[in-house]
C-alpha positions as CSV (number, residue, x, y, z in Angstrom):
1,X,10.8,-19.7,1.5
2,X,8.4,-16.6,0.9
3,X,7.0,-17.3,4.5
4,X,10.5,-17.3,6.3
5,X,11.2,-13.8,4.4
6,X,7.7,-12.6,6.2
7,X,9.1,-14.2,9.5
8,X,12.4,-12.9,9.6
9,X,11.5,-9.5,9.9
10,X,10.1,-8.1,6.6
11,X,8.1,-4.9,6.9
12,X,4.5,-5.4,5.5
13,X,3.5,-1.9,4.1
14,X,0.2,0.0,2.1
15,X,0.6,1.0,-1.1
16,X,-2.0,2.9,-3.4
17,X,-2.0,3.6,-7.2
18,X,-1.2,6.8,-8.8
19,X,-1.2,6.3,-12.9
20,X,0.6,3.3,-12.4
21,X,3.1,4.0,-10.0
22,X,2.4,2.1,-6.4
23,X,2.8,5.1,-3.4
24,X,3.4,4.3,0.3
25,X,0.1,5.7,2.1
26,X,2.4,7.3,4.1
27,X,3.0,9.6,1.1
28,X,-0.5,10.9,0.4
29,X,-3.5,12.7,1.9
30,X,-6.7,10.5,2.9
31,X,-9.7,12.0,2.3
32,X,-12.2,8.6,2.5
33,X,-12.2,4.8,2.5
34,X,-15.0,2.4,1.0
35,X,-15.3,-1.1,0.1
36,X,-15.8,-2.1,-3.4
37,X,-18.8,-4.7,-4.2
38,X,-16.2,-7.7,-3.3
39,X,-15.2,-6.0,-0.1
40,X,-11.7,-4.2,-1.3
41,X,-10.6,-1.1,0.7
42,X,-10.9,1.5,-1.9
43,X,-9.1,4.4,-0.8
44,X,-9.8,8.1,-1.9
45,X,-6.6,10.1,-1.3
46,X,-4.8,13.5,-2.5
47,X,-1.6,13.4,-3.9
48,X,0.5,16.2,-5.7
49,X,-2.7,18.2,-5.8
50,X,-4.9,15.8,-7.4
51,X,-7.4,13.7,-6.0
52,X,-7.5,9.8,-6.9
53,X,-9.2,6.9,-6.0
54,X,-7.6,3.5,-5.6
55,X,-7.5,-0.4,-4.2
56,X,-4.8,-0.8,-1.1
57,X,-2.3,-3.8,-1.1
58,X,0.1,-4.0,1.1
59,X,3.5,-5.2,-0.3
60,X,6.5,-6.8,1.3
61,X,9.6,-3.4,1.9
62,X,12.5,-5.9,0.2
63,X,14.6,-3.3,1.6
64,X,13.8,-4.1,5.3
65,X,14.3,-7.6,5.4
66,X,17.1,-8.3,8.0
67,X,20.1,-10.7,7.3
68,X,20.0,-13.9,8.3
């Protein structure tokens, strides 16, 4: 089931954390990207005037998925 929702046209986007909220990247300014010591993108970003630092996932935009 999950892998028929990827295939049917699901948007697959990157998210970061901000206090516990996840933010499209789309939404924030990069300022670096590392890997943590098990090879995580950790991304260092600026959003709302603060600087943060956070792991990337990408998450599954339920809003996009088309009809079947």
């Amino acid at each position: 089931m999950i892998d028929e929702v990827y295939n049917k046209g699901s948007e697959r986007k990157p998210y970061v954390n901000v206090r516990g909220e996840w933010i499209g990247v789309d939404s924030v300014t990069f300022l670096d990207i590392e890997e943590d010591f098990e090879g995580r993108d950790v991304m260092t970003f600026e959003y709302q005037g603060q600087k943060y630092r956070s792991h990337i996932i990408n998450r599954v935009s339920w809003l996009s998925v088309k009809a079947w």
